[in-house]
NULUMKOL-99240 format. One record per residue (C-alpha): residue in three letters; x, z, y. Coordinates in steps of 0.001 Angstrom, whole numbers, plus 500000, padded with zeros to 6 digits. Layout:
<atoms>
- rest | px | pz | py
- ALA | X | Z | Y
...
</atoms>
This chain:
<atoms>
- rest | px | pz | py
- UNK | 500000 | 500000 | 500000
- UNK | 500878 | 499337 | 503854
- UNK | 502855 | 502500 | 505208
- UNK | 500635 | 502351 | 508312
- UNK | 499015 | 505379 | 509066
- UNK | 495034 | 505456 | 508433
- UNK | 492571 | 507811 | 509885
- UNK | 489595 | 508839 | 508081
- UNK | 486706 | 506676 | 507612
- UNK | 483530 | 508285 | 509395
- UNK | 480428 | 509013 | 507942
- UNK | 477432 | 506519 | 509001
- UNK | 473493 | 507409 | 508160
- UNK | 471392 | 504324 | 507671
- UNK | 468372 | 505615 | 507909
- UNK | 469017 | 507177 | 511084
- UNK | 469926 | 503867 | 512558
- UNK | 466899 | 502366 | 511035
- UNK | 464522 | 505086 | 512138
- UNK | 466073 | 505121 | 515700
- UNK | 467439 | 509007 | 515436
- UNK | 470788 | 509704 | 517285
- UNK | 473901 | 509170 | 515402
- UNK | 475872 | 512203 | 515006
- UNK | 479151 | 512038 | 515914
- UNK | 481189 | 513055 | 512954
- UNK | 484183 | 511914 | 514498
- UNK | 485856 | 515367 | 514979
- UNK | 484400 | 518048 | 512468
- UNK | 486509 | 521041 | 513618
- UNK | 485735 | 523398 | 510166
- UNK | 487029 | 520229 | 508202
- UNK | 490978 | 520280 | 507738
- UNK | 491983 | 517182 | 508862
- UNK | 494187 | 514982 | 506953
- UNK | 498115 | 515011 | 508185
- UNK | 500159 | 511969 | 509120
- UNK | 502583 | 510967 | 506690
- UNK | 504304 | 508235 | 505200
- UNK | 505186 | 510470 | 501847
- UNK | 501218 | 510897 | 501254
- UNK | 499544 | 508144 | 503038
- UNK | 498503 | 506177 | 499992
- UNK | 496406 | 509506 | 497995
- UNK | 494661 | 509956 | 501698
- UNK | 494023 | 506586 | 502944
- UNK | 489921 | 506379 | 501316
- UNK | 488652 | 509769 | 500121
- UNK | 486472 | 512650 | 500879
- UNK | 486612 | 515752 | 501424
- UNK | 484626 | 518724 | 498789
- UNK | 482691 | 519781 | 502224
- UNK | 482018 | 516221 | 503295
- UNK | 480758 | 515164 | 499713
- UNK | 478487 | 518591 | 499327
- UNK | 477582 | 517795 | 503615
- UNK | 476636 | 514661 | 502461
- UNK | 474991 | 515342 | 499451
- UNK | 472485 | 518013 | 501071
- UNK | 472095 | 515559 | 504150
- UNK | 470842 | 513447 | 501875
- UNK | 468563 | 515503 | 499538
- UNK | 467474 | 516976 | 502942
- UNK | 466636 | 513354 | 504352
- UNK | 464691 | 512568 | 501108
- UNK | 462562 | 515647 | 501559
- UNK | 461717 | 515279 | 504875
- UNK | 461245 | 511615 | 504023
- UNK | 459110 | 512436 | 501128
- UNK | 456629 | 514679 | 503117
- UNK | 456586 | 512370 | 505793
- UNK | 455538 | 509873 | 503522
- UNK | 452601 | 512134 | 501728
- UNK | 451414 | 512851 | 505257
- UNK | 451035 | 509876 | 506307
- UNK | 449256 | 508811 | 503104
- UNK | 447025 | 511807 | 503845
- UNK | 446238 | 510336 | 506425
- UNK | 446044 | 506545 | 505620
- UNK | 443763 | 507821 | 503249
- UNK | 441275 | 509768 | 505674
- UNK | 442180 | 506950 | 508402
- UNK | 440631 | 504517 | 505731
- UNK | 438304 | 506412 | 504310
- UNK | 436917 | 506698 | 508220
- UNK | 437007 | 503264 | 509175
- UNK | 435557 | 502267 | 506178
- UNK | 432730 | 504211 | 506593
- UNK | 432652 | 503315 | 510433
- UNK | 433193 | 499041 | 509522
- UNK | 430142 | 499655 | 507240
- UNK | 428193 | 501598 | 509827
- UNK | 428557 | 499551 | 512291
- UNK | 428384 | 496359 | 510141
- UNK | 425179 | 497674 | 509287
- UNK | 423921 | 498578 | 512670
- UNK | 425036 | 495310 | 513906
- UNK | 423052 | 493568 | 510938
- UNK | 419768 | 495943 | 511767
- UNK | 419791 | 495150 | 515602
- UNK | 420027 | 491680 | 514081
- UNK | 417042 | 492571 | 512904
- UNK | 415486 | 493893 | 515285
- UNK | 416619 | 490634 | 517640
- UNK | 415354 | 488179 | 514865
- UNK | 411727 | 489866 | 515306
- UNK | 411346 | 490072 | 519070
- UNK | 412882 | 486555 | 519349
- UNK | 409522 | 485454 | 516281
- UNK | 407234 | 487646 | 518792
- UNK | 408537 | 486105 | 521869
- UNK | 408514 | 481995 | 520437
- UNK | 405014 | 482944 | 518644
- UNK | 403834 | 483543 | 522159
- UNK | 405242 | 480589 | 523493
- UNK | 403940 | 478569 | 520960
- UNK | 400754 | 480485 | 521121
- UNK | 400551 | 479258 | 525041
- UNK | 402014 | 475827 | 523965
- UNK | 398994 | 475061 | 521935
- UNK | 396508 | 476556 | 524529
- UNK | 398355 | 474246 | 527708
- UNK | 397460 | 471303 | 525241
- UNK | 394600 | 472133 | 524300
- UNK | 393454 | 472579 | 528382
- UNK | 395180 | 469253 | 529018
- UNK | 393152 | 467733 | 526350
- UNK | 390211 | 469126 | 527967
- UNK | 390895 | 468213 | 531420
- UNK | 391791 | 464877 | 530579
- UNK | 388392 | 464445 | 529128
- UNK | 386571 | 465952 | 532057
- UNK | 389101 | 463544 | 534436
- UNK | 387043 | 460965 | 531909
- UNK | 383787 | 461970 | 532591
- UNK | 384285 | 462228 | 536091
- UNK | 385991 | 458512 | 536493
- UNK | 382574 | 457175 | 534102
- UNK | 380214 | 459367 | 536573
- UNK | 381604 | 458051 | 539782
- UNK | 381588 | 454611 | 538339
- UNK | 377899 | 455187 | 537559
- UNK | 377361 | 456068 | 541332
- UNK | 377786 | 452832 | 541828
- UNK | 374640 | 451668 | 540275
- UNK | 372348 | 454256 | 542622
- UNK | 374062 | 453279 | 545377
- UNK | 373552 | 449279 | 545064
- UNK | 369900 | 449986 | 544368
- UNK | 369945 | 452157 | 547415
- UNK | 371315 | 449361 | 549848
- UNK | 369410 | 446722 | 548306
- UNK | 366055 | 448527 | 548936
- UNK | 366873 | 448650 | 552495
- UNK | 367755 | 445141 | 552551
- UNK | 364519 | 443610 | 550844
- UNK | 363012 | 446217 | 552863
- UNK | 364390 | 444916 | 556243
- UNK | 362792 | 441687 | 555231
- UNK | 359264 | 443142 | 555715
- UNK | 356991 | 440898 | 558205
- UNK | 355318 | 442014 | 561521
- UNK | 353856 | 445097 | 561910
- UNK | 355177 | 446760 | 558245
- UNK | 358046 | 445822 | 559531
- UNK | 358438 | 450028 | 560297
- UNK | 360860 | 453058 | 559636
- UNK | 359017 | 454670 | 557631
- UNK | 358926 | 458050 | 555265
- UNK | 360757 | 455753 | 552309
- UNK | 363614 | 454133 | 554491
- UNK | 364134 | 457806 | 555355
- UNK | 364827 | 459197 | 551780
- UNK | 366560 | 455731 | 551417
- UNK | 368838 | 456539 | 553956
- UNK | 369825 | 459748 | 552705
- UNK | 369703 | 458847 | 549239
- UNK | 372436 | 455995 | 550207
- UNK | 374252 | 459180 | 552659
- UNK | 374246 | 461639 | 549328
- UNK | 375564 | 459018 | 547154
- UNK | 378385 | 458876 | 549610
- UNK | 378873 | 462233 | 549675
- UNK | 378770 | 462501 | 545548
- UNK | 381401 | 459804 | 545386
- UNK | 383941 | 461831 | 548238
- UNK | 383428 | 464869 | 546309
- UNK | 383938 | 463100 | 542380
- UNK | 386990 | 461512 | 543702
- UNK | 388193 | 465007 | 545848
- UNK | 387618 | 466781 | 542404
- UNK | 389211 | 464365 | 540102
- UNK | 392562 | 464507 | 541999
- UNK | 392668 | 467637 | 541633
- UNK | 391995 | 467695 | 537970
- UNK | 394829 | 465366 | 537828
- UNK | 397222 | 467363 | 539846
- UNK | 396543 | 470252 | 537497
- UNK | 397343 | 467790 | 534440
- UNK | 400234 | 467444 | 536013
- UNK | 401095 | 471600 | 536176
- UNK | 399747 | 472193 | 533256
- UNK | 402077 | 469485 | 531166
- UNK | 405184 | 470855 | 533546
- UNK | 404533 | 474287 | 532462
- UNK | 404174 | 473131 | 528844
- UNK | 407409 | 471295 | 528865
- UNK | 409066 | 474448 | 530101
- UNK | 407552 | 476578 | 527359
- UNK | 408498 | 473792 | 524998
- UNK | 412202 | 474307 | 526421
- UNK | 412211 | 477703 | 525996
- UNK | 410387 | 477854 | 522670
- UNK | 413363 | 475380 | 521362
- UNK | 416042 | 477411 | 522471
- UNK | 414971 | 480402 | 521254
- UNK | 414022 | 478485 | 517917
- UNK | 418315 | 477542 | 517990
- UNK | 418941 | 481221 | 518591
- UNK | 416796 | 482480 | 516028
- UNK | 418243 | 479878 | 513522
- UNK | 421801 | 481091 | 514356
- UNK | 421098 | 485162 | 514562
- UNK | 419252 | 484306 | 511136
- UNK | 422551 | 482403 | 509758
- UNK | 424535 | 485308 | 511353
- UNK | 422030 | 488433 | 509596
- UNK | 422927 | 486457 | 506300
- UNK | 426891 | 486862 | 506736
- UNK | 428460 | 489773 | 504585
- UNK | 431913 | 490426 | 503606
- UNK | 431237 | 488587 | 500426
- UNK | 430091 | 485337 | 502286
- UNK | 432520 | 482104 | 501439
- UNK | 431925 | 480751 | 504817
- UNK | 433076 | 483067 | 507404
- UNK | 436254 | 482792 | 509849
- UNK | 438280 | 484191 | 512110
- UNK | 437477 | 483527 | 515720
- UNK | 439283 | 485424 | 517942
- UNK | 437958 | 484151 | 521068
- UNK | 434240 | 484839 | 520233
- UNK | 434573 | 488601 | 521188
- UNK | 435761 | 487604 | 524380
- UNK | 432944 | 488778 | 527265
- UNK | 431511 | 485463 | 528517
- UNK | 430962 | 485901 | 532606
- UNK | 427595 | 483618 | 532406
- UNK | 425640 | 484737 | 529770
- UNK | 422248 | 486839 | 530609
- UNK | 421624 | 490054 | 529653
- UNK | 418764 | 491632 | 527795
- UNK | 416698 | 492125 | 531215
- UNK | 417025 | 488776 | 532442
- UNK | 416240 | 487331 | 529365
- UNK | 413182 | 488796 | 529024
- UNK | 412453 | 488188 | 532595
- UNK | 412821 | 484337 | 532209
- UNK | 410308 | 484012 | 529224
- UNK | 407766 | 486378 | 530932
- UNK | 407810 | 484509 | 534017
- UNK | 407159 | 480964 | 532253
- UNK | 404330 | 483199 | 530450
- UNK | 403094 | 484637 | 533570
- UNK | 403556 | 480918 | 535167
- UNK | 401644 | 479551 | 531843
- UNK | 398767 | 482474 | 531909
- UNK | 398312 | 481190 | 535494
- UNK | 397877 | 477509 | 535168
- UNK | 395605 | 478215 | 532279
- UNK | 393359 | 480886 | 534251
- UNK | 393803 | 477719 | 536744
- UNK | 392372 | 475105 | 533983
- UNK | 389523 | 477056 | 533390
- UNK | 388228 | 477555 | 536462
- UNK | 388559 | 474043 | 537172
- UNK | 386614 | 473197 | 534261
- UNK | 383949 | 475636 | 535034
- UNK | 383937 | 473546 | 538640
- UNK | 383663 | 470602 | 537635
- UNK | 380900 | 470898 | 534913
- UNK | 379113 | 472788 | 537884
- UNK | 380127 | 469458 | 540426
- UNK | 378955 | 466912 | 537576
- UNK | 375591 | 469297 | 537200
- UNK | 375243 | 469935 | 540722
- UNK | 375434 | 466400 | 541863
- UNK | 373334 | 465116 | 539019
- UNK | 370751 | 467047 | 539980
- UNK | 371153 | 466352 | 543536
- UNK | 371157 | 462558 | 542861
- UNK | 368053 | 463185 | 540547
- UNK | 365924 | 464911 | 543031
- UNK | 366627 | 462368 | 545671
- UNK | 365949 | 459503 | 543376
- UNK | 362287 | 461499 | 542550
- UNK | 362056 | 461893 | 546419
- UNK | 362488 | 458144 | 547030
- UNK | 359829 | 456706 | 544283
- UNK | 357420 | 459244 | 545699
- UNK | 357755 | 457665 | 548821
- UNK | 357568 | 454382 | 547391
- UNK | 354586 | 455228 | 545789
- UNK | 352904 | 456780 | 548438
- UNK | 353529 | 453549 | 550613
- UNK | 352394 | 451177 | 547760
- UNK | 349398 | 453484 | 547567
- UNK | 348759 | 453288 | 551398
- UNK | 349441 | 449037 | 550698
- UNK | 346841 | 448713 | 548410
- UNK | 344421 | 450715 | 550187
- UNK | 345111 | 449038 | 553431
- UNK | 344470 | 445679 | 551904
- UNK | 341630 | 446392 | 550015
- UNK | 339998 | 447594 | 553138
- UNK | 341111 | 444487 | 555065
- UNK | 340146 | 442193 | 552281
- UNK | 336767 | 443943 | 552561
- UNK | 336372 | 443719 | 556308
- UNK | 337600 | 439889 | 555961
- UNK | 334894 | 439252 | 553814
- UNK | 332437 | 440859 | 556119
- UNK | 333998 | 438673 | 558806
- UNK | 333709 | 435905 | 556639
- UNK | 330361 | 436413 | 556603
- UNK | 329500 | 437015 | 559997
- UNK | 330824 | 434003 | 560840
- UNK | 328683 | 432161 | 558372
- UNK | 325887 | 433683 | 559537
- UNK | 326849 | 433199 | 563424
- UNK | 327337 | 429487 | 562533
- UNK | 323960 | 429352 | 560782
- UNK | 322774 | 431222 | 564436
- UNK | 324281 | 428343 | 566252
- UNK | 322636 | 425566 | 564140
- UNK | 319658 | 427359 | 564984
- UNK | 319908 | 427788 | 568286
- UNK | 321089 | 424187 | 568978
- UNK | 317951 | 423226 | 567353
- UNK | 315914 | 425116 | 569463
- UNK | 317307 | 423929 | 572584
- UNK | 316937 | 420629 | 571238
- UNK | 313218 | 421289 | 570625
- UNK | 312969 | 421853 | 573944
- UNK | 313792 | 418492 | 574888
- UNK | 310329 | 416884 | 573719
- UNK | 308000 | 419221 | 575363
- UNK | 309884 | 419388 | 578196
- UNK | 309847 | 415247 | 578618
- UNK | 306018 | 415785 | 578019
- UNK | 305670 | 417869 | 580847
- UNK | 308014 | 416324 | 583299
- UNK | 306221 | 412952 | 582505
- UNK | 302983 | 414606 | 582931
- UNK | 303804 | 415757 | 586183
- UNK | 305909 | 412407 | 587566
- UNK | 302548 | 410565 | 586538
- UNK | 300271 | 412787 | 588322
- UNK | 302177 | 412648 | 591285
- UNK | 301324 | 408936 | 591432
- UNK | 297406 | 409794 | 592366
- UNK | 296467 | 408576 | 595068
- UNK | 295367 | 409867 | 598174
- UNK | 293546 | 412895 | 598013
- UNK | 293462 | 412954 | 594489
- UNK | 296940 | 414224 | 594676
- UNK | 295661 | 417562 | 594380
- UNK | 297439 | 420660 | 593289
- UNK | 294999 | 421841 | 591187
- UNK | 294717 | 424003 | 588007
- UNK | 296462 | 421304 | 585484
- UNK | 299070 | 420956 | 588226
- UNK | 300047 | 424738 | 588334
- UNK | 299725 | 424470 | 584888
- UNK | 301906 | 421799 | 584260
- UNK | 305026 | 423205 | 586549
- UNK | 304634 | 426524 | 584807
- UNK | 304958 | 425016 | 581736
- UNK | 308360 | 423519 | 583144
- UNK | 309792 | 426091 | 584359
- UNK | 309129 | 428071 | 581010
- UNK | 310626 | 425371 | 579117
- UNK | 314008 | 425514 | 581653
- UNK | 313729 | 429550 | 581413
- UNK | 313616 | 429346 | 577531
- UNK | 316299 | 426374 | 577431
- UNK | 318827 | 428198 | 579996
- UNK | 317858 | 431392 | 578019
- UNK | 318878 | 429453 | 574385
- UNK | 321954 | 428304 | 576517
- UNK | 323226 | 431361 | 577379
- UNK | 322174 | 432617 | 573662
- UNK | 324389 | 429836 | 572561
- UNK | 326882 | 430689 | 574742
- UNK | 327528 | 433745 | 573495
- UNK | 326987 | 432850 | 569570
- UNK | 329695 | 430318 | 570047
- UNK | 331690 | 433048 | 571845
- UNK | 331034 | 435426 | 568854
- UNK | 332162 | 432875 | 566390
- UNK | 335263 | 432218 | 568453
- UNK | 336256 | 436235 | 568096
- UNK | 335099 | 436387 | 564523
- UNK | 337536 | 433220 | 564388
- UNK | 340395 | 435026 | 565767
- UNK | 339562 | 438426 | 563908
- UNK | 339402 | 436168 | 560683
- UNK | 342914 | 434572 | 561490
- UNK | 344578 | 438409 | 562291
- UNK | 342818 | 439405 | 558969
- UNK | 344368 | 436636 | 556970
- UNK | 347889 | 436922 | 558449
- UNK | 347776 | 440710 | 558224
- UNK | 346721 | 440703 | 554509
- UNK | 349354 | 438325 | 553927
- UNK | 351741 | 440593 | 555744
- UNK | 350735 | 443339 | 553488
- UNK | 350910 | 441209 | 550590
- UNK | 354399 | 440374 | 551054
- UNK | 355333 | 444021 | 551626
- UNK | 353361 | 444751 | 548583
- UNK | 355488 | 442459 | 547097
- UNK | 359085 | 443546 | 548437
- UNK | 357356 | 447539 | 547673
- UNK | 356639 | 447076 | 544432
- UNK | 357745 | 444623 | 542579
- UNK | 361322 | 444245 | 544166
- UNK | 362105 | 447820 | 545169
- UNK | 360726 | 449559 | 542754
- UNK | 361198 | 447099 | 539899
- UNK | 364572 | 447429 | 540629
- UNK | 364724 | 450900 | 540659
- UNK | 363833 | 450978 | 537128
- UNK | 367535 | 449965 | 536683
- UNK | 368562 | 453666 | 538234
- UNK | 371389 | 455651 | 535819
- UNK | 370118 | 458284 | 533153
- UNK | 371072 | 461747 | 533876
- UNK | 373791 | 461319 | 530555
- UNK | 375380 | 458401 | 532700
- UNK | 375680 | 460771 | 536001
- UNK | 377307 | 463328 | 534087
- UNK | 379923 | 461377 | 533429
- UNK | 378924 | 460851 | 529038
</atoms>
C-alpha cells in the first residue's frame, strides 16, 4: 500500500439525507481515540472501525429502525382511519350527490310537465281562436249580403213616381239598417285583429315554453345519464375542468324565476284567450241579434207601407169607378139636355112665325089682343127655358170636364201606386227574401 498518510473515513446516514434530518458531524468524536500518523502502521489503519464506532453504529441503526418502524405503524394507523373516513365520506357524499340528483330529476319532470301542460293549453286556445278568427271572417263576409239588399232597397226605392216619391217610416229603418251594418262590419273587423294579434302572443309564448320545455328535456336527459353513473360504470372519465365554477351559469333562484315568469307570461295570455273568446261569441251574438231586429224592423215597415198601398188603391180604384160613372151619367145628362134645347127649336119657330105673321094684319086688325100676349109669353118662356137648358148645359159640360180631370189624376195616381206597389213588394221585399240566416251572421 501507498505510505501516504490516510485519515479516517467518516460515518454518513442515508436515511438522514433522504429524510432531510441534519447530518451530524462525526468528523471529530473527542471520546474516540483517534488513529496516530505513521508510516510503520499506516497499512492495519488505513479502512477500519473502531469497537465504539461499530456498537455507535449498530444502536444508531437499531434505533433508526425503531423509530422508523413506529413511524411507519402510525402512519398506517392512520392511513387506515384516513381511509376508512374518506371512504365513508366519498360514499356519503356520492350518495347525497346521487339523491339531490334525485330530487333535481323530479322538480325538473314537475317543472317540463307544467310546461307541457301550458304547451297543450296555448294550442289548444290558438286552435280555438283561429276558428273564431274563421267565423268572424265568414260573418263579416255575410254582412255583405244585408248590406247590398239594404242599398238596393233604397235605390229601387228612389225610383218611386210623384207623390210616393216620400221619406218615409221604411227608408228610415233602411237607413239605419244600411248605418248598423256599417257599424257591425267596423266592429267584426276591430275584433278580428285583435283575435289575430293574440294568435300572434299566444304562438310567441308557446314557442318560448316549447324552448324551455326542450332544454329542460336535455337537462333532464343528462342529470338522468349522470344519476345512472356509479363507480362500477365502464363509461366514466376524468374531467378535470368540469369542477371548475363557470361565471355564467344561473343559480337555483334564477332558474326558477325564468320558468315561472314564461308560466306567469303563459297563464296570462291564456286568461287573455279566454276572455277574448267570451267577447267575441258575445260580438257575433250581439250583432246578430242587432242585425236581426233591424231586419224585422224594416219588413214591418215594408209591410205596413204595402198595406197602406193596397188600401190606398183600392179606395182610388173605387172612387175611379164612381167617377167613371158619374161621368157616364153626366154625358147621358148632356145628351139629354142637348135634346131638350133642341126641342125647343120647333116650338119656338112656331111661335116666332105665329107672331111675324100676325104682325102682317092690317090696319087696325093689328091688335094686341089676348092670342098676341099669348103668343110673346109663350116666347119668352121658350128663351127662359132654352137659356135656362143653356146654362144647365153649361155646367153639365163643366162637370164632365172636372170629372175628366179627376178621372185622369185617378188613373195616373193609381198607376203611381201601382208602380210603388210594384218596387214595395215585389222588388224590395222579394229581394229581401235573399237576407242571411242567423247561422250565416254568426259566422257558421
Amino acid at each position: 500500500m501507498s505510505s501516504e498518510v490516510l485519515v479516517s473515513r467518516p460515518h454518513y446516514d442515508s436515511r438522514a439525507v433522504a429524510q432531510g434530518v441534519q447530518e451530524r458531524d462525526l468528523s471529530v468524536k473527542p471520546d474516540v481515540p483517534q488513529p496516530s500518523s505513521g508510516s510503520a502502521t499506516a497499512g492495519y489503519r488505513s479502512a477500519k472501525y473502531g469497537p465504539a464506532e461499530w456498537f455507535s453504529n449498530y444502536h444508531s441503526i437499531l434505533q433508526q429502525a425503531g423509530t422508523e418502524s413506529h413511524a411507519a405503524r402510525s402512519i398506517q394507523r392512520e392511513s387506515k382511519a384516513l381511509h376508512q373516513d374518506t371512504e365513508a365520506g366519498t360514499f356519503k357524499t356520492q350518495g347525497e350527490g346521487t339523491r339531490l340528483l334525485g330530487e333535481r330529476l323530479h322538480e325538473i319532470h314537475s317543472w317540463k310537465s307544467e310546461l307541457q301542460r301550458h304547451i297543450e293549453q296555448l294550442h289548444a286556445d290558438t286552435e280555438s281562436l283561429l276558428a273564431l278568427k274563421t267565423r268572424l271572417e265568414k260573418a263579416l263576409d255575410a254582412s255583405e249580403t244585408p248590406y247590398a239588399i239594404s242599398t238596393d232597397n233604397l235605390s229601387c226605392r228612389a225610383r218611386r213616381m210623384g207623390p210616393d216619391l216620400v221619406r218615409d217610416s221604411v227608408e228610415e229603418e233602411l237607413v239605419k239598417e244600411v248605418d248598423l251594418i256599417r257599424s257591425v262590419q267596423a266592429l267584426l273587423k276591430k275584433t278580428t285583429a285583435q283575435v289575430v294579434s293574440q294568435i300572434k302572443m299566444n304562438r310567441e309564448a308557446k314557442q318560448t315554453l316549447e324552448m324551455d320545455w326542450s332544454d329542460k328535456y336535455q337537462a333532464y336527459n343528462f342529470d338522468d345519464h349522470s344519476g345512472r353513473h356509479s363507480n362500477m360504470s365502464p363509461d366514466t372519465r376524468h374531467h378535470p375542468s368540469s369542477a371548475a365554477f363557470q361565471d355564467q351559469v344561473c343559480n337555483c333562484t334564477s332558474w326558477t324565476k325564468f320558468t315561472q315568469d314564461n308560466l306567469n307570461k303563459a297563464q296570462q295570455e291564456e286568461q287573455t284567450t279566454h276572455s277574448l273568446r267570451l267577447l267575441v261569441e258575445q260580438v257575433l251574438q250581439d250583432t246578430t241579434e242587432d242585425l236581426e231586429y233591424q231586419c224585422s224592423s224594416v219588413d214591418r215597415a215594408f209591410s205596413r207601407r204595402v198595406q197602406e198601398l193596397i188600401e190606398a188603391k183600392t179606395q182610388m180604384e173605387t172612387k175611379l169607378a164612381q167617377v167613371l160613372e158619374q161621368i157616364g151619367a153626366q154625358e147621358r145628362n148632356i145628351v139629354l139636355l142637348q135634346q131638350a134645347i133642341h126641342n125647343k127649336e120647333a116650338p119656338l119657330r112656331v111661335a116666332q112665325s105665329r107672331l111675324y105673321l100676325r104682325s102682317l094684319r092690317p090696319n087696325m086688325e093689328l091688335c094686341r089682343d089676348q092670342p098676341q100676349f099669348s103668343l110673346e109669353g109663350e116666347v119668352r118662356q121658350i128663351d127662359a127655358t132654352v137659356a135656362s137648358l143653356q146654362q144647365q148645359l153649361s155646367e153639365a159640360r163643366r162637370s164632365l170636364s172636372h170629372l175628366e180631370e179627376s178621372r185622369i189624376t185617378l188613373e195616373k195616381d193609381i198607376n203611381c201606386k201601382t208602380h210603388s206597389l210594384f218596387i214595395e213588394r215585389d222588388k224590395c221585399m222579394t229581394h229581401r227574401e235573399r237576407y242571411p240566416a242567423a247561422s250565416k251572421l254568426l259566422g257558421y
